[in-house]
C-alpha positions as CSV (number, residue, x, y, z in Angstrom):
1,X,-24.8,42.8,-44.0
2,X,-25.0,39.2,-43.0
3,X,-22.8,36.7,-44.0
4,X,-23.6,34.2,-46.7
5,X,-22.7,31.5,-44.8
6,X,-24.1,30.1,-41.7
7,X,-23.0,28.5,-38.0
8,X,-24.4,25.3,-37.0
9,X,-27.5,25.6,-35.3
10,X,-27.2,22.1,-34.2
11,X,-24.3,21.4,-32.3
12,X,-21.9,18.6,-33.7
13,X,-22.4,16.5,-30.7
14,X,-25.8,16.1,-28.5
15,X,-27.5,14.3,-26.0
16,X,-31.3,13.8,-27.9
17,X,-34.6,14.4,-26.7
18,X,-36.5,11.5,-25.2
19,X,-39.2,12.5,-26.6
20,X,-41.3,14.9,-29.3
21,X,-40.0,18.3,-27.7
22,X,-43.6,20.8,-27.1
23,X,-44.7,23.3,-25.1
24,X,-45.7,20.6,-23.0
25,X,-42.8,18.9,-22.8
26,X,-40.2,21.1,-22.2
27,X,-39.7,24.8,-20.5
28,X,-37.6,26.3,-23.7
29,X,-40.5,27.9,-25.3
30,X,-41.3,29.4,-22.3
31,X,-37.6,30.5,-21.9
32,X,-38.4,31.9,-25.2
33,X,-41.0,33.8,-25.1
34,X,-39.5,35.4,-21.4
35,X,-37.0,36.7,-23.7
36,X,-38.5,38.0,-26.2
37,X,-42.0,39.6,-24.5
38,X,-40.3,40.6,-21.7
39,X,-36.8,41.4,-21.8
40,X,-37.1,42.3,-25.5
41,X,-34.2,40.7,-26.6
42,X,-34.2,38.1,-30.1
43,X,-32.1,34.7,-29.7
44,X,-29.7,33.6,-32.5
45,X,-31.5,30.0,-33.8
46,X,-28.6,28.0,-31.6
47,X,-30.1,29.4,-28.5
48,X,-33.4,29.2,-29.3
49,X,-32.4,25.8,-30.1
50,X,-30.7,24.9,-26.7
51,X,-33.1,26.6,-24.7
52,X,-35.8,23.9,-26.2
53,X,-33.5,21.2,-25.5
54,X,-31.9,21.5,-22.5
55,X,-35.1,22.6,-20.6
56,X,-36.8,19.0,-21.5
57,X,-39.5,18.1,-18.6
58,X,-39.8,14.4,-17.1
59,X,-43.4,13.3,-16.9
60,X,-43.9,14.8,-13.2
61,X,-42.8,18.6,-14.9
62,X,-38.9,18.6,-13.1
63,X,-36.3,18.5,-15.2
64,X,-34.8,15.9,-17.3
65,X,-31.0,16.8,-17.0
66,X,-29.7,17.4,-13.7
67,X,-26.5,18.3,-15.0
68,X,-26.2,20.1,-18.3
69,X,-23.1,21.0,-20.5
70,X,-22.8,23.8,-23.4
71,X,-19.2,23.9,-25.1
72,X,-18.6,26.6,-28.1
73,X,-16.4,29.0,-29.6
74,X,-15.7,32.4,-28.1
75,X,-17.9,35.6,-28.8
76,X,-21.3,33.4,-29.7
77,X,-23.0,34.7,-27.3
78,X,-23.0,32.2,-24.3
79,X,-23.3,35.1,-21.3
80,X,-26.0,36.5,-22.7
81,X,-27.5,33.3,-22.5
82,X,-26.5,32.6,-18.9
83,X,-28.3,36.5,-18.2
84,X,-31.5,35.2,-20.0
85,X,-31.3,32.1,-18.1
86,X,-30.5,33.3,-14.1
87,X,-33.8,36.2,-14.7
88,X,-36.0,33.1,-16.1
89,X,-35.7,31.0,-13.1
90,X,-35.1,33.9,-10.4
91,X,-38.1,35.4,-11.4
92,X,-40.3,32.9,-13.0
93,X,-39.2,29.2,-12.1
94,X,-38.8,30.4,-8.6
95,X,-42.9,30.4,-7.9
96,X,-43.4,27.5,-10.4
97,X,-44.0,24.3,-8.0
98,X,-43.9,25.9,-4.6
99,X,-45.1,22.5,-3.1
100,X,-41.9,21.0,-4.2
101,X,-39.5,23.6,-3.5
102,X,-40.7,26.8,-1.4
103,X,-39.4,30.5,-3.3
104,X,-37.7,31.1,-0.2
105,X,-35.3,28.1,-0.9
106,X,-34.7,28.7,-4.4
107,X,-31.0,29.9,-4.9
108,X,-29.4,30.8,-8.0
109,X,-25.7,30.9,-7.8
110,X,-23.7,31.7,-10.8
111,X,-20.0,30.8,-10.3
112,X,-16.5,30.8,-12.0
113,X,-13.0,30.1,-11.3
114,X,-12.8,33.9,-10.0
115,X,-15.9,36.5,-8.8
116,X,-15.4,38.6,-11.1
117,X,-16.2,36.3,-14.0
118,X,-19.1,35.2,-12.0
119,X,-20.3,39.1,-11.5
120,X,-20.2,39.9,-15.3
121,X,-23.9,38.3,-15.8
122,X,-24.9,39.1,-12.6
123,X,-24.1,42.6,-13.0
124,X,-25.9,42.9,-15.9
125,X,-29.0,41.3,-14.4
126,X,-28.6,43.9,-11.5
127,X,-28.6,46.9,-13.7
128,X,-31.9,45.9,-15.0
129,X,-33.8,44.8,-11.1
130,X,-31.9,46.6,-8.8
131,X,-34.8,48.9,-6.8
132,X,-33.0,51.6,-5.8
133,X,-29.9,52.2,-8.4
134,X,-27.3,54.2,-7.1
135,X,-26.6,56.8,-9.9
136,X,-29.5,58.3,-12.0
137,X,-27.4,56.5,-15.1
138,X,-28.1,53.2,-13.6
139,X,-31.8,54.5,-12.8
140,X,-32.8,54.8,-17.0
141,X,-31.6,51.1,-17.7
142,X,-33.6,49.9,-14.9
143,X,-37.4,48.1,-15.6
144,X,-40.6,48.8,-13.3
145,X,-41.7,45.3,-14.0
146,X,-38.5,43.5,-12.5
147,X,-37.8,46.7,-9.8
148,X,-41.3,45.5,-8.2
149,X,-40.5,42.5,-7.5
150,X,-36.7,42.9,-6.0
151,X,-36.5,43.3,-2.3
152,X,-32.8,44.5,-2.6
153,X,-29.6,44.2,-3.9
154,X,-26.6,42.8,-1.2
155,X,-23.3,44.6,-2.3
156,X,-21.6,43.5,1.0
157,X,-18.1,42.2,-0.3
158,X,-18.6,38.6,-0.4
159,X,-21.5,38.0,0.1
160,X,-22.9,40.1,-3.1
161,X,-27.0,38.7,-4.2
162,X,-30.2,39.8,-5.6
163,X,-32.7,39.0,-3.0
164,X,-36.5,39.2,-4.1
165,X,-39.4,39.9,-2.4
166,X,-40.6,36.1,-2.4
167,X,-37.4,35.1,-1.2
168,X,-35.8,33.7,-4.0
169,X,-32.3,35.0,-4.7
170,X,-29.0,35.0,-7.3
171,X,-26.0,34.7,-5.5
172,X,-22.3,35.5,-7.7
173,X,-19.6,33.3,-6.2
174,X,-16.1,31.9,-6.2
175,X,-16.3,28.2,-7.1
176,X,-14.0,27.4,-3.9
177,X,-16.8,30.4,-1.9
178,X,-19.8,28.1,-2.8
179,X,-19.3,25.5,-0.9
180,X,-21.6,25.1,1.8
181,X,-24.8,27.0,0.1
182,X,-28.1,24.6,-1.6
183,X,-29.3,25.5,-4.8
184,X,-31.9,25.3,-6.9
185,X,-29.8,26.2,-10.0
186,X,-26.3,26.3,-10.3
187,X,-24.6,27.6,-13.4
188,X,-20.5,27.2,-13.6
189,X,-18.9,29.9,-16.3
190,X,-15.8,29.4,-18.5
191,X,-15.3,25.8,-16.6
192,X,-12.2,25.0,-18.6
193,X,-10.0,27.5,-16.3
194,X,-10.5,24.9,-13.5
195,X,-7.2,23.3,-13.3
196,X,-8.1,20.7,-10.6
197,X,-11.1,19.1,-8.7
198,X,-11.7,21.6,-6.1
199,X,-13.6,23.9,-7.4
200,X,-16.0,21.7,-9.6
201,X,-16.3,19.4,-6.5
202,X,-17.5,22.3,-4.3
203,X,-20.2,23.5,-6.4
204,X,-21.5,20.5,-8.2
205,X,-23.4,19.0,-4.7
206,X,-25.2,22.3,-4.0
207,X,-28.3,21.3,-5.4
208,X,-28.4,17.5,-4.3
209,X,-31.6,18.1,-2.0
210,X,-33.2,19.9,-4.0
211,X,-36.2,18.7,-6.1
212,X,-35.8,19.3,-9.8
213,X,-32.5,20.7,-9.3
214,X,-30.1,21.6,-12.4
215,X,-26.3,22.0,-12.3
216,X,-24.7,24.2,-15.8
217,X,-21.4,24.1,-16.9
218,X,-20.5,26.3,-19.7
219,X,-17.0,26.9,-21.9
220,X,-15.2,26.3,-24.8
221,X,-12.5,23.7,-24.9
222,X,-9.9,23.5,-22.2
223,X,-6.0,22.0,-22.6
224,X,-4.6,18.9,-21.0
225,X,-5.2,21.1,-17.5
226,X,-8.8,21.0,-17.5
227,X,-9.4,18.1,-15.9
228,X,-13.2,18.9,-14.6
229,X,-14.0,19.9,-18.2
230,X,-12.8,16.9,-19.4
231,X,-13.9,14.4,-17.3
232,X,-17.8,16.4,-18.2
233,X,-16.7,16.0,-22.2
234,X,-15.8,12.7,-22.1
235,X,-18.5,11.7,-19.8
236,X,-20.9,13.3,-22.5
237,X,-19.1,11.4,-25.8
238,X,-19.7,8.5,-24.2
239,X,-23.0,8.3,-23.4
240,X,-23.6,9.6,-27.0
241,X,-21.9,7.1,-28.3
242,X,-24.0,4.7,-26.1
243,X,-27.3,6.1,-27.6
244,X,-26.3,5.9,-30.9
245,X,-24.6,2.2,-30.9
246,X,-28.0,0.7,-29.1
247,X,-30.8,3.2,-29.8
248,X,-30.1,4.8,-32.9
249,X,-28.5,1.7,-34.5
250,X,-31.8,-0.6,-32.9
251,X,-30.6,-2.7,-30.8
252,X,-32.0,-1.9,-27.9
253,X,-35.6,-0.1,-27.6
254,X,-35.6,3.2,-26.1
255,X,-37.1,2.1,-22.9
256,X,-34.5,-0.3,-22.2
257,X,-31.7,2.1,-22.6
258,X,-34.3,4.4,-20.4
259,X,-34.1,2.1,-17.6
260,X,-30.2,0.9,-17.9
261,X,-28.9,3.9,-18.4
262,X,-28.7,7.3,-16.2
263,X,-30.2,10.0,-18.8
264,X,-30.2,13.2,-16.7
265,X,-26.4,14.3,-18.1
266,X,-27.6,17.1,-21.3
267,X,-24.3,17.4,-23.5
268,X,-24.6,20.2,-26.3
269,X,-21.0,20.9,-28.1
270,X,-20.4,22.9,-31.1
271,X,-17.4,22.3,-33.1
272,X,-16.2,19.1,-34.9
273,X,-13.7,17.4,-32.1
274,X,-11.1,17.0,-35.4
275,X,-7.8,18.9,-34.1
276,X,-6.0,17.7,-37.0
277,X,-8.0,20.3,-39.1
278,X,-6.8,22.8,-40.9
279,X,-7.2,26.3,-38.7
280,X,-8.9,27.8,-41.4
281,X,-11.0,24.7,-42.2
282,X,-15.0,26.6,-43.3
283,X,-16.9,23.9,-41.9
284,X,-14.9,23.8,-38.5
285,X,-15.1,27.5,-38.0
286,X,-18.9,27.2,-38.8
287,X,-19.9,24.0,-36.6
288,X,-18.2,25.9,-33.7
289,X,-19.2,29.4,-33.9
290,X,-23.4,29.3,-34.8
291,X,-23.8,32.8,-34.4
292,X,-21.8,32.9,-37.8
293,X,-24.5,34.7,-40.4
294,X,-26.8,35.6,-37.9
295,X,-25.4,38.8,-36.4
296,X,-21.4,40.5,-36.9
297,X,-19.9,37.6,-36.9
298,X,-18.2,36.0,-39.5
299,X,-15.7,33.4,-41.2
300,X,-13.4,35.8,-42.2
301,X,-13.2,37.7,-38.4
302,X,-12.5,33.8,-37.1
303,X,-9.9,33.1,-39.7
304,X,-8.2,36.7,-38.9
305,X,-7.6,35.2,-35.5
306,X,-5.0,33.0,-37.0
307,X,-1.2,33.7,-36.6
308,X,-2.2,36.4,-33.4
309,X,-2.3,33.8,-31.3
310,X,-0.9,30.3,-30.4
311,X,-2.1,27.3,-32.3
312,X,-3.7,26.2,-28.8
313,X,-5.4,29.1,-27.8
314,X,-7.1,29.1,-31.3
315,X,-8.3,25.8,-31.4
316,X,-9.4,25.7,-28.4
317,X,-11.2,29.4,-27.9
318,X,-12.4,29.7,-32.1
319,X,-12.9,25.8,-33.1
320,X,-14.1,24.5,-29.6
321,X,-11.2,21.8,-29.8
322,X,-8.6,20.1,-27.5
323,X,-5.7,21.1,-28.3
324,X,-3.5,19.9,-25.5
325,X,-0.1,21.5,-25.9
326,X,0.6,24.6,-26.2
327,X,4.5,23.9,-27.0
328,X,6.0,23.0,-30.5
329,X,5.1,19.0,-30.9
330,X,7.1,17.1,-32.9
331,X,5.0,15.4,-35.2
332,X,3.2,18.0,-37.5
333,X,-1.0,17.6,-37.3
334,X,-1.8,19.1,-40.9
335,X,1.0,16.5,-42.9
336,X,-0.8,13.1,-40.3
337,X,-3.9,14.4,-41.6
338,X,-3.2,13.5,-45.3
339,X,-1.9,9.9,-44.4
340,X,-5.4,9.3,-43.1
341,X,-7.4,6.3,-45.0
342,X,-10.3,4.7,-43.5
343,X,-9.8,1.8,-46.7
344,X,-6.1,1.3,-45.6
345,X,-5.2,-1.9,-44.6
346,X,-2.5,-5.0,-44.8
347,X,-2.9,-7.8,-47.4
348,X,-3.6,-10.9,-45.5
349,X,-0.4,-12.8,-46.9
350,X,1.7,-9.8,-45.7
351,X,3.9,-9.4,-43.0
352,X,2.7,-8.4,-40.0
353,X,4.9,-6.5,-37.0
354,X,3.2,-5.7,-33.5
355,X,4.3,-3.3,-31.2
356,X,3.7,-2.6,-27.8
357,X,4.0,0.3,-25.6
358,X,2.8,1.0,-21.7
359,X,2.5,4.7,-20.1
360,X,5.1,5.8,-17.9
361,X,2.4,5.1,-14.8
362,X,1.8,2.0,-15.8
363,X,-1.9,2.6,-16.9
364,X,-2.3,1.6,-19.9
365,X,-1.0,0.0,-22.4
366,X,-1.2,0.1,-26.6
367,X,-0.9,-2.6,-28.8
368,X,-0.1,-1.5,-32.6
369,X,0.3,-3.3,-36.0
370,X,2.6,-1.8,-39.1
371,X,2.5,-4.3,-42.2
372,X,3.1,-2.8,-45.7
373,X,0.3,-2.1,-48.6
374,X,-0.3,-3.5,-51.6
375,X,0.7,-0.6,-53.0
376,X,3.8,-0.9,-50.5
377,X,3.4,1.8,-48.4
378,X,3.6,1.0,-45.1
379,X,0.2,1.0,-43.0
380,X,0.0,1.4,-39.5
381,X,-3.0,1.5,-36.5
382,X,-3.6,0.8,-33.2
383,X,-5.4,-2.7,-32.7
384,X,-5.8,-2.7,-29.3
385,X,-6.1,-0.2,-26.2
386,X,-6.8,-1.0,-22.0
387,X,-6.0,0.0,-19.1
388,X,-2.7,-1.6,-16.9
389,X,-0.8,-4.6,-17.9
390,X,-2.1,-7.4,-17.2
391,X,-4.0,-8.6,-20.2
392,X,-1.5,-8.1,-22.9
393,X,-0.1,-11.9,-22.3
394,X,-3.0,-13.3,-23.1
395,X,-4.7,-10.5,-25.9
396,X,-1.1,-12.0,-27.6
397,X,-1.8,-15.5,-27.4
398,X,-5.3,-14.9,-28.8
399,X,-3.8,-13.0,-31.8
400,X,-1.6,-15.3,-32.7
401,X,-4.1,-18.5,-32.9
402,X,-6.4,-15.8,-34.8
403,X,-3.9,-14.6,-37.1
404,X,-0.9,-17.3,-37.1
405,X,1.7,-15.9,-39.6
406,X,2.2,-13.1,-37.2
407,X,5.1,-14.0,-34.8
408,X,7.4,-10.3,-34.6
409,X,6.7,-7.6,-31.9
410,X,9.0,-4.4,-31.5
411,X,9.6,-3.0,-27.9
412,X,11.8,-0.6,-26.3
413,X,13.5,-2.7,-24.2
414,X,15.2,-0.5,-21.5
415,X,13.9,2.6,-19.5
416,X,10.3,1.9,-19.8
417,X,7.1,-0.2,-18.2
418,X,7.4,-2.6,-21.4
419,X,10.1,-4.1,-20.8
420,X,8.3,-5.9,-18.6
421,X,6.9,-8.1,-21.7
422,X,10.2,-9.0,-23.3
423,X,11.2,-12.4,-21.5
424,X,7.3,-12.9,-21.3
425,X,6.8,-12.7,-24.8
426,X,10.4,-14.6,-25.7
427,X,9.1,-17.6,-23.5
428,X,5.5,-17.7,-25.6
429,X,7.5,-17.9,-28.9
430,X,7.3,-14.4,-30.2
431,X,9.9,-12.8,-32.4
432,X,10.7,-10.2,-29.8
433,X,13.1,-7.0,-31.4
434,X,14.4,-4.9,-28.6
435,X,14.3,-1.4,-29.2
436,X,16.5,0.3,-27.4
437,X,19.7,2.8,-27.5
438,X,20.4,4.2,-31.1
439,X,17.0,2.1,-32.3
440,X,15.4,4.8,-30.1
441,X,15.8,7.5,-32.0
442,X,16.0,5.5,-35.5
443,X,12.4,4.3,-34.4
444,X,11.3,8.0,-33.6
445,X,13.1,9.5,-36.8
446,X,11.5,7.1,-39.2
447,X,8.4,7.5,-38.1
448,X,8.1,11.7,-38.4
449,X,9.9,11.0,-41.4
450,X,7.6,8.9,-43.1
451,X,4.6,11.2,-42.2
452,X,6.9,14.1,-43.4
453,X,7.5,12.5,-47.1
454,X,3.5,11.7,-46.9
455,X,4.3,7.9,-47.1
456,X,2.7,6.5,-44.2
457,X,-0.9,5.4,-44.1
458,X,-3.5,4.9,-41.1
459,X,-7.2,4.6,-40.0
460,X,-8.9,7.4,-38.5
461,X,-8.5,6.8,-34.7
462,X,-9.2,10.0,-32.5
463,X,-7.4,8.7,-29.9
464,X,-3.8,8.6,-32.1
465,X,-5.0,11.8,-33.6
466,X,-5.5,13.4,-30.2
467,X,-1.8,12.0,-29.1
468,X,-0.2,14.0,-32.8
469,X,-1.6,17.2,-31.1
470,X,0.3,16.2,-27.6
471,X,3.7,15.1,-28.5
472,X,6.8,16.2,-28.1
473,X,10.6,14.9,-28.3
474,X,14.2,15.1,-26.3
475,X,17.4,14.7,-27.2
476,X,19.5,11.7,-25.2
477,X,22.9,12.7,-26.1
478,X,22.8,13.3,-30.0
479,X,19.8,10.9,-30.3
480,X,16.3,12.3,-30.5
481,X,13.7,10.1,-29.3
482,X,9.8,10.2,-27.6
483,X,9.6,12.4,-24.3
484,X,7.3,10.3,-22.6
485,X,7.3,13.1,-19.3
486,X,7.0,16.5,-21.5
487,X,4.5,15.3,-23.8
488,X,0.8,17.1,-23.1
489,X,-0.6,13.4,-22.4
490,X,0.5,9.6,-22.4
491,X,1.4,8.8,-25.9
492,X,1.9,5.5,-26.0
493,X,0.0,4.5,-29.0
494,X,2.2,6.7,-31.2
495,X,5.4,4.6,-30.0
496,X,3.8,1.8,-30.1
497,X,2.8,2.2,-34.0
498,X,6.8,3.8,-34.2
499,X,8.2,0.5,-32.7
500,X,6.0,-1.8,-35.2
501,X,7.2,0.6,-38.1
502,X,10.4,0.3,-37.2
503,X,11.0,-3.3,-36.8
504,X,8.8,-3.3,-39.7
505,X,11.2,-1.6,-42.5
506,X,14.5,-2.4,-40.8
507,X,14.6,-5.5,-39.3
508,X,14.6,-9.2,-41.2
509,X,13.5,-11.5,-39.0
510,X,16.4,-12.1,-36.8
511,X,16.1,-11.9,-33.2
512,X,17.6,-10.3,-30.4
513,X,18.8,-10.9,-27.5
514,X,16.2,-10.9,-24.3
515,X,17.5,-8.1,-21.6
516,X,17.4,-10.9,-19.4
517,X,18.4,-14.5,-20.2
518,X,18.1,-17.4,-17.7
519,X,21.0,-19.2,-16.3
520,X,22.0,-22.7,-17.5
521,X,24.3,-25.2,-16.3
522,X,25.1,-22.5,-13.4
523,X,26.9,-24.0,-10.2
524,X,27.1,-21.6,-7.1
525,X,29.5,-22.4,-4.7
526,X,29.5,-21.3,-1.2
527,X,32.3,-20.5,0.8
């Protein structure tokens, strides 16, 4: 029996179509009905869905996106989609313009972080072409139709393939073992187990001289480790983001953002980006899992999944989310989540404490504000994010002839990048408060404890939200503060909110002491 409920057909976040998707249009009908007419298999509505998007056609008939990325939960029935796709263009887009790109030099490679992930599709796709099976077993799940037009399966170790008789051919692979081979279509399984550049950077190429070639990457949310994955995901938000703040919002016509604008990158993801979420949140199990009604799966099989696993695994392999850390953070996700209030803000008369904060590497740097409500609870947000450290001197002076009552700035004054901005800021007439030693941890305690008691208010800002999910804490002696180096990623904007809070609630007004002061009246004498 189905379930009541039903998974998102539409994924949460997508590149659109540039135009009114048809049979003309686009090759996912005909994906479609290879499926179904031939193959007799049925599609859950997502992938009917994504095969009408993702196969969108340019005016000439290649294809729109070059590259293409499909992020989900587990068990929705990705492979099966990968099977349908590598037998659509092995044995149907291979012969489709051979003035453009000869059968002969149409490659299919399917690859993952290991061959054998690569080989499950494959396999499957064998079992159903392969001309002469080797057991009579293998012979009944066979097809005529597809045995025809196979000239023979390769099972030489390493160099495994379907080879047909037009030339054309589906090669399983080893991300690093691709390098080297041209391809027609690529498609890259499970790409969150890539843990650094090489393998990505070794398979993404392979169809750069090709005509109408198209690059996949599918997987379900990786951790702080994924950095291929990641850079793909964020690539994707942003140019999402791009269409909807100048197309959608009209401020640009659709064939300006055409011609400023690369549109070739297709970015499908299922599952609301919110790690802050409960685990067992409906709509987040639904918007990440869309075969959810529509076959065995269900709500209640995802939420079963919670407590047999880590809270990093499940977010990342049920929800579709980026959980970065898979150790105990210090700040607890579900009691930020309730502090969250997109109306918060600080009466204009109020006081107003900044505080700043740079990454261990010197890359960036957050700027924060804490001031209390009217309601006296103390608000705090992020104002401003870059990279390095050069433009903080100046975003300061700006703020203060914007916003003149503000004059106090919290910053840990010793062991870190920002201490850098202590004389700076002393010399331009700031308020500095120098954070350091006991304040530390005083700065870190009051902070989780003001989450804790479910007194402390903020803005939705993924970025914060995505640092809760990363953090974690050390002990110096009997002080615990922030552990900048063991944290899942640079969390700078959470100490620069703790440093404002802090000077916020516990400091009046007078200042400290610079770490350095300049010498007066100083005589040296040489002897």
């Amino acid at each position: 029996m189905a379930s009541e409920e039903h998974g998102d057909i539409e994924p949460f976040l997508f590149t659109p179509p540039l135009k009114e998707l048809t049979r003309a249009t686009t090759l996912g009908y005909e994906l479609l009905e290879f499926v179904r007419a031939v193959l007799h298999e049925s599609p859950y509505p997502w992938q009917e869905w994504l095969a009408i998007h993702s196969l969108e056609l340019n005016s000439d008939g290649s294809l729109r996106f070059a590259t293409v990325l499909v992020g989900m939960g587990r068990q929705n029935g990705k492979s099966k989609f990968v099977e349908w796709l590598d037998q659509f263009w092995l044995y149907i887009d291979s012969e489709r313009h051979p003035d453009k790109v000869s059968p002969r030099d149409f490659c299919v490679v399917g690859v993952a972080q290991v061959l054998d992930v690569a080989k499950k599709p494959y396999n499957r796709v064998v079992e159903r072409v392969d001309p002469k099976p080797p057991t009579p077993a293998l012979a009944k799940r066979a097809d005529p139709a597809f045995q025809e037009l196979t000239d023979r399966i390769s099972r030489k170790n390493g160099d495994e393939g379907i080879i047909c008789k037009n030339g054309a051919s589906y090669l399983p692979r080893a991300a690093l073992n691709a390098r080297g081979l041209t391809a027609a279509r690529t498609i890259f399984d499970e790409l969150r187990e890539q843990k650094n550049e090489d393998g990505w950077a070794a398979v993404e190429p392979l169809g750069a001289n090709v005509w109408s070639s198209q690059t996949w990457a599918i997987s379900s949310a990786g951790d702080y480790r994924s950095k291929p994955l990641r850079t793909l995901y964020d690539e994707g938000v942003e140019h999402v983001g791009a269409w909807n703040e100048q197309v959608v919002a009209g401020a640009v016509p659709i064939e300006r953002f055409i011609a400023e604008n690369d549109v070739s990158f297709g970015f499908f993801w299922w599952g609301v980006p919110d790690s802050t979420c409960r685990m067992d949140d409906r709509k987040a199990i639904l918007a990440a899992n869309p075969t959810i009604g529509y076959g065995a799966n269900t709500v209640q099989k995802v939420m079963a999944k919670v407590g047999k696993m880590s809270e990093s695994k499940y977010r990342q392999e049920y929800l579709n989310q980026w959980f970065t850390a898979d150790v105990v953070t210090c700040i607890d996700s579900f009691k930020w989540r309730p502090g969250i209030d997109g109306s918060s803000s600080i009466p204009e008369d109020g006081r107003v404490v900044i505080g700043i904060d740079t990454s261990a590497d010197r890359e960036t740097t957050y700027i924060a504000a804490a001031g209390l409500r009217a309601d006296d609870l103390p608000h705090v947000e992020c104002i401003a994010r870059r990279d390095g450290m050069m433009w903080v001197l100046q975003y300061m002076r700006q703020l203060r002839k914007a916003w003149p009552s503000i004059h106090e700035v919290g910053i840990q004054s010793r062991g870190c990048p920002a201490v850098d901005f202590v004389d700076e800021l002393t010399q331009e007439g700031w308020l500095v408060h120098c954070i350091e030693g006991f304040k530390m941890g005083a700065s870190f305690g009051r902070f989780r404890d003001r989450i804790n008691e479910g007194k402390l208010r903020h803005p939705p800002q993924p970025a914060i939200e995505q640092q809760i999910t990363g953090a974690v804490s050390k002990h110096l002696g009997e002080v615990e503060v922030w552990d900048r180096s063991n944290s899942a990623m640079k969390i700078s904007g959470l100490i620069a909110e703790s440093n404002a809070l802090y000077a916020l609630e516990t400091l009046d007004g007078q200042s400290d002491q610079s770490k350095y002061r300049p010498s007066v009246g100083v005589k040296v004498r040489f002897s």
